[in-house]
N, C-alpha and C positions, 0 to 999 in steps of 0.2 A: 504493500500500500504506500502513495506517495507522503511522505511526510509534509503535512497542510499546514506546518510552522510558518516557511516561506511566504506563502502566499497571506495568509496573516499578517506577519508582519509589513509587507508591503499594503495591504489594507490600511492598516493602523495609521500609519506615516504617511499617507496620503489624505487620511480624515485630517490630520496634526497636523499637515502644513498647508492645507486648507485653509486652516485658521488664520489670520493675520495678529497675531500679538507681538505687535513691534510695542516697546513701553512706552510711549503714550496712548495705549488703549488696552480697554478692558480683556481680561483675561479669564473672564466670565464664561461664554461661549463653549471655551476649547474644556474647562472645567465640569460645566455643567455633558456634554460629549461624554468625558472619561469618568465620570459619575454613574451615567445611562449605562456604559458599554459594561461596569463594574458589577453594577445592579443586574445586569444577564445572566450574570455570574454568581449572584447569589453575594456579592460583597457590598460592603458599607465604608467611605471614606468619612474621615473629621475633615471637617472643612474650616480653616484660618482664613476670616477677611479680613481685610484692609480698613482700614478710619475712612474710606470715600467709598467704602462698600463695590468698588469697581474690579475689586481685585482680590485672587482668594491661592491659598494653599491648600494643599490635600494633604491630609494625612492616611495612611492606611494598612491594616493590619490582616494578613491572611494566615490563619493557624490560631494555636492559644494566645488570648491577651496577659495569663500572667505568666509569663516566662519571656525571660531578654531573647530580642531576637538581630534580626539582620539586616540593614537598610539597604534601598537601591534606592539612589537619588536623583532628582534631574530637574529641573529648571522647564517652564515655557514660555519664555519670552525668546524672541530673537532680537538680532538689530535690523535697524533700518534698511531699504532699499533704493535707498532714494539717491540721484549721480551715479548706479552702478549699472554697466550695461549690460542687461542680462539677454540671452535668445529666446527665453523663453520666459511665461509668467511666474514669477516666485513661487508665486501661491496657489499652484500645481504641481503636483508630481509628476516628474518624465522619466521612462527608463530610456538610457541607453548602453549598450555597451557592458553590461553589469554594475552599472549605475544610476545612483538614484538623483534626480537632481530637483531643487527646491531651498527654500529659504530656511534652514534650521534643521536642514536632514544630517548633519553632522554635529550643529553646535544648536541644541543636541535633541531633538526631535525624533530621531535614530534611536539611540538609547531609551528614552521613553516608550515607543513602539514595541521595542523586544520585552521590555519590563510588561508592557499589557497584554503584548500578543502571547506570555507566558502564564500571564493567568488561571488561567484552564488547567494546566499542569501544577500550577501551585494549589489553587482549588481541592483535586484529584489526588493530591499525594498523603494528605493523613498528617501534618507538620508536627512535628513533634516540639522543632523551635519554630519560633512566626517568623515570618519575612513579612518587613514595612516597605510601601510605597513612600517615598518625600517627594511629593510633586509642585516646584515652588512656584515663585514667577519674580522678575525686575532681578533676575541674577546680573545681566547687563550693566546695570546703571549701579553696581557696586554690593549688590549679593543682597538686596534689600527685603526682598519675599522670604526669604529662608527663617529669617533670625524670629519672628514675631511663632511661628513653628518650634523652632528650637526653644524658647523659651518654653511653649507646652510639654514639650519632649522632656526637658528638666524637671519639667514636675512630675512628670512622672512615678511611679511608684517602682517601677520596674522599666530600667533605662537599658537601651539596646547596648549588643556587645559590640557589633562595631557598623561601621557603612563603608561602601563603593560608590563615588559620584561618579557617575556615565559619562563625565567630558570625555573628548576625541585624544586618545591617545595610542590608535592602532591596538586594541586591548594591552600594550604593557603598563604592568606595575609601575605607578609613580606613588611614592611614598613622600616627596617635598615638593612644596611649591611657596616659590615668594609669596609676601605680603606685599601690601599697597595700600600709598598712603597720598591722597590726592587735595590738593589746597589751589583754592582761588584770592589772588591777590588785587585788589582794585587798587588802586593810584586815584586819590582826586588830587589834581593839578589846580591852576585859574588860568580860564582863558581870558584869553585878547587878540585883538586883533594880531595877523603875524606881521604885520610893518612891525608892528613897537613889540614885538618877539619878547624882546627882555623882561618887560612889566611882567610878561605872564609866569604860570610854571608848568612845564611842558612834563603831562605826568607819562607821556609816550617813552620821552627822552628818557625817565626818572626809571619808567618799567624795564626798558634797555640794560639799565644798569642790574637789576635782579636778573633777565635772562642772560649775562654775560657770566653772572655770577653762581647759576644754578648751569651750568656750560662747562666752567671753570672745575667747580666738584665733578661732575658727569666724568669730565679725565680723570682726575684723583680716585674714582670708584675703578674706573674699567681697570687703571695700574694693579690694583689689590687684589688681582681676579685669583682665584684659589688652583693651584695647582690638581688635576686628579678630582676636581669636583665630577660629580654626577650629576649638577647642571647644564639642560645645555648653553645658556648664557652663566660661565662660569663667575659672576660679580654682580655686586648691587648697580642695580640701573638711576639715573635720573634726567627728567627731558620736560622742558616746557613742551607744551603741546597745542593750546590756545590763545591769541593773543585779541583782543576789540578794541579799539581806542577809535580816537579821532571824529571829525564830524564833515570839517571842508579843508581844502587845502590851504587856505589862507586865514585858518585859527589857529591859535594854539592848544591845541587836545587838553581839556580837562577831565577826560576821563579812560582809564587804559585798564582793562581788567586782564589779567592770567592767569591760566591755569596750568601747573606743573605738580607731576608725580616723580613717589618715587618706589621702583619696585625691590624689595630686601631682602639681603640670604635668611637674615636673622630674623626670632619668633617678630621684634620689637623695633629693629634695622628701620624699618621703611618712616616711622614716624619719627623716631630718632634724627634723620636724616632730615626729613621737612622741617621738624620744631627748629634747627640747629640754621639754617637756612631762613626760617620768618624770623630769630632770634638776629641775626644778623644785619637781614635788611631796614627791621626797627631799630637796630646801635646805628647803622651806616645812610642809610637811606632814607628814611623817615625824615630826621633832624635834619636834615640839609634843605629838604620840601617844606618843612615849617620854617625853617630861618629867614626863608622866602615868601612866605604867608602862613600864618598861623592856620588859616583854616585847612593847610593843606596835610598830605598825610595817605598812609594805605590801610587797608582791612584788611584780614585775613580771614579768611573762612574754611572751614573742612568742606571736601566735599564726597571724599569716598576713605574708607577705611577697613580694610580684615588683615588680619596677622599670615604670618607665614604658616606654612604644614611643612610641618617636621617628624614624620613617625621611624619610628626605632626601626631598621631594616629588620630584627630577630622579632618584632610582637607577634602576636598570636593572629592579626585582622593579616599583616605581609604574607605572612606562611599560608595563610589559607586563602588568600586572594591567588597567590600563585600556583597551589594546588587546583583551584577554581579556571584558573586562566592556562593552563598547561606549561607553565614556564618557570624559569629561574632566576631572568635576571628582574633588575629596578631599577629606577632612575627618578630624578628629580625635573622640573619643570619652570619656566621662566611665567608660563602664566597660571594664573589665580583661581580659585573654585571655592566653592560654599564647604570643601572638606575641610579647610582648616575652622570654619566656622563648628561645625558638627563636633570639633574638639574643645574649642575657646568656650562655646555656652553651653554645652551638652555634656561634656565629657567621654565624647564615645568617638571610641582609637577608628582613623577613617584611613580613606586610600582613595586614589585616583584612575579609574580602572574602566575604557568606553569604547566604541567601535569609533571610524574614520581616523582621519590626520589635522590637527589645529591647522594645519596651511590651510583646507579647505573652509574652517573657519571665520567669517563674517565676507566669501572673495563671492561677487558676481560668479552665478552660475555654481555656486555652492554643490557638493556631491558629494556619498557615501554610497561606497563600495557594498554590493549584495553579501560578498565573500565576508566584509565587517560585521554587519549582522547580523550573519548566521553565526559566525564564532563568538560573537556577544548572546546568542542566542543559546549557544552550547555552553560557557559561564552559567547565565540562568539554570541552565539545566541543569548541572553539577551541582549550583545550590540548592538547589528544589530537594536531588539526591542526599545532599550532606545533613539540610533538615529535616528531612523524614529521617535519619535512622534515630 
């Protein structure tokens, strides 16, 4: 008989990127979808809304609820498609080739799909430990759906023993991944007209002086790269990223805002590095903008923040993720996931474990390999095996 996983699967991921949840929009929709398709099933999700009631997490538990059990994670927001040129509609699934293409088949839409389209089988097996769903959303815009979940999961009575977030990482074990710590700087300047330039305080010019200086460390990090890391950006990262100022060419900009991160080997690296950096610009930069008008001056504001994942290569979640994944080795990761969160508010030992490759990640014409799937498919499966004995 043909095994009707496949074909499932590809079901699933084509209802799922149907959906349009880029973060500015609700995420209701695609929730309320994977509620129904549950309920087929004879299962029941918790559901985590949002303060604007537009947006919801799912929690969900298949087996006994009092016993610690196993998480499979996954985010549904994607990002934007907007300036990318794609051949086809995002928000359709196309095969070609043994690929699937669409907006979030990789990052991570894919992953979610095998977690549902396993259902049945988790259902069917008698669990003896549960396996949870975490199905978040606005992991994008700085892992924001996750954490108001995780806080329930803490209170809990009985806290799971560990999780696997389904980011793209060709299923190898990644047991670290940076943190990141993102800050927006405004500059109010005073304009005047640019004949009499001088009067004014040009806070373009002033914000220059921060991005030289957040440039300047960016060298100083990449020198200290670690010899023999299992990163593959072996060093802490830092990069301005967004600069707005200005109004016409013949004023002087009173107003320049930026935004600059930083991503960090260490648990604590990445804020360390921005506080040390807004500490700076307020002793050097600030005081030279007020000497010249008192009203003038910058803000600083957070605008994104989660810590590093750092798990023990010998813990007990490594060992069995790799048993689960048929492999041996692990590695670490330059980008960010909601696992290190699952450790910081939860306490439950995670790992970073999905079908695709992050290159395909947020690119026009986005794609996930069938051959991904199905061995993210066969992990599931192992689980399913490992919690029934």
């Amino acid at each position: 008989m043909q095994n009707p996983r496949p074909d499932r699967i590809r079901k699933l991921l084509a209802d799922l990127v149907a959906f349009d949840t880029m973060s500015d929009r609700s995420n209701l929709p695609l929730i309320d979808y994977i509620e129904k398709y549950l309920a087929s099933h004879g299962v029941a999700g918790q559901r985590i809304v949002d303060d604007t009631e537009q947006k919801a997490s799912l929690w969900v538990t298949v087996g006994p609820e009092d016993k610690a059990g196993l998480v499979l994670s996954g985010h549904t927001d994607v990002v934007p498609v907007a300036g990318q040129e794609w051949t086809q509609n995002p928000f359709e699934l196309v095969e070609r080739d043994g690929r699937l293409y669409g907006r979030g088949t990789t990052d991570m839409k894919g992953f979610v799909a095998v977690c549902l389209a396993m259902v049945p089988e988790m259902v069917a097996a008698d669990l003896k430990t549960p396996i949870h769903l975490a199905i978040s959303y606005d992991e994008e815009i700085g892992c924001v759906g996750v954490r108001p979940m995780l806080r329930e999961v803490a209170r809990k009575v009985v806290k799971p023993l560990g999780c696997f977030v389904g980011e793209p990482t060709q299923m190898q074990v990644i047991i670290g991944h940076k943190g990141k710590h993102g800050v927006r700087a405004t500059f109010r300047g005073l304009a005047r007209h640019s004949s009499i330039a001088p009067d004014g305080v040009n806070a373009i010019e002033y914000a220059a002086d921060l991005i030289t200086e957040i440039r300047r460390r960016a060298v100083l990090l990449a020198a200290e790269a670690e010899q023999g890391s299992l990163y593959d950006v072996p060093h802490s990262t830092l990069l301005t990223s967004i600069v707005h100022g200005g109004a016409a060419l013949n004023i002087v900009p009173d107003h320049c805002a930026v935004e600059f991160e930083c991503r960090g080997i260490g648990i604590t690296e990445s804020r360390e590095v921005t506080d040390a950096i807004v500490a700076w610009a307020k002793a050097e930069i600030e005081p030279a903008m007020r000497k010249r008008h008192p009203d003038c001056g910058i803000e600083f504001e957070e605008i994104l923040d989660y810590p590093a994942l750092d798990t023990a290569a010998d813990a007990a979640i490594v060992t069995l993720t790799k048993q689960l994944a048929g492999r041996n080795d692990h590695a670490k990761v330059a980008f960010g996931t909601e696992a290190s969160l699952f450790v910081s508010m939860a306490d439950v030992p995670s790992v970073v474990v999905g079908p695709g490759s992050i290159a395909q990640a947020h690119t026009p014409d986005e794609f996930v390999e069938m051959s991904q799937l199905a061995a993210c498919g066969d992990f599931v499966a192992r689980l399913i095996a490992h919690c029934a004995k």
